[in-house]
N, C-alpha and C positions, 0 to 999 in steps of 0.2 A: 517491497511487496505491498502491492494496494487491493485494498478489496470494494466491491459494491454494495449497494443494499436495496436489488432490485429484487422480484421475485418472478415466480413463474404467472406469465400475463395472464388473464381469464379469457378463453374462446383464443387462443393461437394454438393450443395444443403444446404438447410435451414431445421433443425432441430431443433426445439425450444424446444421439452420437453428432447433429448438430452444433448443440449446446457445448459440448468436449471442444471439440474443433474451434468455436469459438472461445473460449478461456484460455485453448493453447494459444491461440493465436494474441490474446489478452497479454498472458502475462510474458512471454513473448515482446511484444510491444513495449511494456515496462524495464527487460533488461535491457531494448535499445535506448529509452529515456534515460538511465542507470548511465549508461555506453557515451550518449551524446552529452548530458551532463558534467560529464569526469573530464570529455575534450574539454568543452568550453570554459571549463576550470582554468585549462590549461593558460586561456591568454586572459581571461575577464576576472571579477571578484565574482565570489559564492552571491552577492545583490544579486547582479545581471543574470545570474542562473535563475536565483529563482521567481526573481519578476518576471522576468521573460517566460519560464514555465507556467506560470498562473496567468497572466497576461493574456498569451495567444492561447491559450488553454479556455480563457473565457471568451475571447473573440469567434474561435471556431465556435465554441457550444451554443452561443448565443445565435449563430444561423442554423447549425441544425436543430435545437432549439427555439425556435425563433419564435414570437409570441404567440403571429398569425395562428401557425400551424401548432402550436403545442402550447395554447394558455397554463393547462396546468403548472409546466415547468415554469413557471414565471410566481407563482400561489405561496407566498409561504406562511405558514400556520402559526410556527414557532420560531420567531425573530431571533429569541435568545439564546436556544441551545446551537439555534443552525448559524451564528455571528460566533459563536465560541467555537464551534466544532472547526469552522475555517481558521481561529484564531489557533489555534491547536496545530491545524495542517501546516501554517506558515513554518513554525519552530521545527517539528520533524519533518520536512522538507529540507527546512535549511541548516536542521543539525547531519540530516543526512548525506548532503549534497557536499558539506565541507569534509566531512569524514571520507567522501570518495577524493576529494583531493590528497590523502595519502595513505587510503589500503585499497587491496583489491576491489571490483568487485563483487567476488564470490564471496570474501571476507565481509564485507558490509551487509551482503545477502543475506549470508549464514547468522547473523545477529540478526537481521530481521524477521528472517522466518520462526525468534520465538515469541513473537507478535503473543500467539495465542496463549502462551503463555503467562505474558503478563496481563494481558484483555481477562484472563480466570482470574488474577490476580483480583486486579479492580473492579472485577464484577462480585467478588466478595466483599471487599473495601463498599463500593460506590450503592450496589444493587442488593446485597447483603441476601446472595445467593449463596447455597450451600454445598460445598464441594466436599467429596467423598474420597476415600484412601484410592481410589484409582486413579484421579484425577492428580489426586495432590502426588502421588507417585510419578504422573508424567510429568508433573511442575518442575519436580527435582532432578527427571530424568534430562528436563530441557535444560536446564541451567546449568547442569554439568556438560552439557553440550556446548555451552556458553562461554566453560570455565576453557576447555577444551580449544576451539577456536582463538581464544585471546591470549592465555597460558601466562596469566597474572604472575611474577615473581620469577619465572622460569627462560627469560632470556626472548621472549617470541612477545612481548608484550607490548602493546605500540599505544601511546596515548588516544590517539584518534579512536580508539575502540568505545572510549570514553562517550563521543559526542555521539555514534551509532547507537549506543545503552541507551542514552538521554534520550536518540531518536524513536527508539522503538518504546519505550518507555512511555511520553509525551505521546506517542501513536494509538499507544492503546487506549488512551482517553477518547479518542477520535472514535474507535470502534465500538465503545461503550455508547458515548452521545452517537454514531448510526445505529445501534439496536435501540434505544431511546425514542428515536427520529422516525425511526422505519413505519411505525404507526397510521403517523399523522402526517408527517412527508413524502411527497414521490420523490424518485432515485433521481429526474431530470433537474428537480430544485436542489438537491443538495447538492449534486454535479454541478450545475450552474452559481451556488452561491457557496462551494467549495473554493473553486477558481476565480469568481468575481469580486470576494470581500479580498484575499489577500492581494489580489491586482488592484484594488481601489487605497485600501491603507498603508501601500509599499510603495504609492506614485511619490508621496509627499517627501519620503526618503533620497530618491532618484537623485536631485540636483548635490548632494552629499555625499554619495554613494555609489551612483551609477559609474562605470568605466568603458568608454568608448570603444566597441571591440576594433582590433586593429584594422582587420579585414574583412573583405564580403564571405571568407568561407568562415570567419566564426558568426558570422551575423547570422549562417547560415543554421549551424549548430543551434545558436540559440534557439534558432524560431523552429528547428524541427524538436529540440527539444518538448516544447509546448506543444508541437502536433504529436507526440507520439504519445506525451500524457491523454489528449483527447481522445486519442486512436483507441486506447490501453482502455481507459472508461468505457466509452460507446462500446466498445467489444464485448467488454464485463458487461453492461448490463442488456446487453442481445443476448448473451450467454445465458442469462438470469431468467429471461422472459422466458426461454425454450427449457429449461431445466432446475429444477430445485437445487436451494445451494448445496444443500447435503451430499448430492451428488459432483457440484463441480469442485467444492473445498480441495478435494485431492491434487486436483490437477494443478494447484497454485506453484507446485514443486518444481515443475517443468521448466519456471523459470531459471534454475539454479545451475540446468545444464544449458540452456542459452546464454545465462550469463559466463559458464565456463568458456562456450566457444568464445564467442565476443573477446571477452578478456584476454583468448591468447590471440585471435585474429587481428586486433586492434591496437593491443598494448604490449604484446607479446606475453603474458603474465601467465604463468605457471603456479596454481596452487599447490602448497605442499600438505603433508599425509595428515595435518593436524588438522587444516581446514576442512578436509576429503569428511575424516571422523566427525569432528564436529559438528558439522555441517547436515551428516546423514544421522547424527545421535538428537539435534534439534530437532528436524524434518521427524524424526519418529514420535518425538515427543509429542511434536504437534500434530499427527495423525491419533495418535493415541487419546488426547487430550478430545480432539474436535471424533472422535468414535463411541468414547465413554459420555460425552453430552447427546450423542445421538441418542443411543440407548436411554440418559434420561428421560429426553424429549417424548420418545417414543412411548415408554413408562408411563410418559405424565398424559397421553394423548394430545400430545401438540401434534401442528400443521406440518407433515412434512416438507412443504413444499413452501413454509414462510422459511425464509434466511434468518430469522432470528430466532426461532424456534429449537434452539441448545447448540445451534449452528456457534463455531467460535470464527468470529469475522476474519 
């Protein structure tokens, strides 16, 4: 699950069923990266995944992107938080990337979707915001969703669950530093220097690391990998310009049945009734959690239409 940190643009106007359409199409995009990822597992090391996703991830952004036409996207304000926040992306990338090398991915999914979860966490930890018995009631409602999917002790337990925890974990640092960022950054620079810092300090690694994939159809995999992450961004933040986040947050779920189809179309893989539960007991958590910040937001007279305005990334 990725999210943006664009907002709704000023003088486009506000399009909401626009806006839908494009997030579905967003995160969508994301269970194919999820999809083409988990192949390319199959012949290469978790490296070549995720250079190669960062990599032509930055290549494409950097033409649509491109200086001429979009100086902003090039401007960065905050050297240090936005070199960390990439340093952050590299780990849960590639904690998450190796954890699809042996669970599902509606299992890998289902742990990420309690993103927001932990992001309340560390926003009490880092931002030393104060969360209320509603919230903190969906916290626990999400981690029993958690407990549920992985079934710690109970014979359904699979290590790898581990490195997904870590991932989402490690992520929600990321969404903290983009509500930090959202300020003083546009969503083109951090897009841009999301994918450009870990493609720059992962080349040095390559001659170590890299494994030559065997054939042109995983050469292939990899390099659509990285387009489908660009695809998945640029969607999100079209999505972002036409409509307030508050409004698309919902629609991130969408993914989770995309990634069902995929998963059996592809892999053949069959989730069973624990992941089904889990998965829908997370998914509420996190509506729950990103409803009850509305309402603060709303309370406190914030922007509805900023994405960091009680929005949970």
């Amino acid at each position: 699950m990725t999210t943006a940190s664009a907002c709704v643009t000023p003088g486009m106007g506000v399009d909401l069923r626009q806006g839908a359409l494009l997030m579905l199409a967003a995160v969508s995009t994301f269970a194919f990266l999820d999809s083409f990822a988990k192949l390319s597992g199959r012949h290469v090391g978790v490296f070549d995944v995720v250079w190669m996703r960062f990599l032509v991830q930055f290549a494409l952004g950097a033409v649509i992107f491109n200086p001429v036409a979009h100086p902003e996207a090039w401007r960065v304000n905050r050297k240090g938080p936005q070199i960390l926040r990439s340093l952050i992306q590299i780990g849960a990338t590639g904690l998450n990337f190796a954890a699809l090398g042996y669970l599902q991915i509606s299992q890998t999914l289902s742990i990420q979707f309690s993103t927001p979860i932990f992001v309340t966490i560390l926003s009490i930890v880092i931002l030393g915001e104060q969360v209320g018995r509603h919230r903190w009631t969906g916290i626990v409602i999400g981690l029993c969703g958690v407990l549920i999917v992985t079934r710690p002790g109970l014979g359904g337990f699979h290590w790898a669950y581990l490195l997904c925890l870590a991932s989402v974990v490690i992520g929600s640092g990321y969404n903290i530093l983009t509500r930090m960022l959202s300020t003083t950054e546009s969503a083109s620079s951090m897009l841009l220097m999301m994918a450009g810092i870990p493609a720059l300090l992962l080349a040095p690694l390559a001659p170590f690391l890299w494994q030559t994939p065997p054939d042109a159809a995983t050469w292939a995999l990899l390099v659509c990998t990285g387009c489908f992450g660009t695809l998945g961004h640029y969607l999100t933040i079209q999505a972002h310009r036409l409509a307030p986040a508050s409004f698309l947050a919902p629609f991130q779920y969408f993914q989770f049945l995309v990634a069902l189809a995929l998963g059996y179309l592809i892999f053949g893989h069959v989730p069973d009734v624990f992941t089904y539960l889990g998965a829908l007991t997370v998914m509420a958590s996190g509506a729950y959690i990103w409803r009850r910040e509305r309402i603060v937001a709303r309370r406190a007279g914030a922007d509805p239409t900023n994405p960091m305005a009680g929005d949970t990334p």
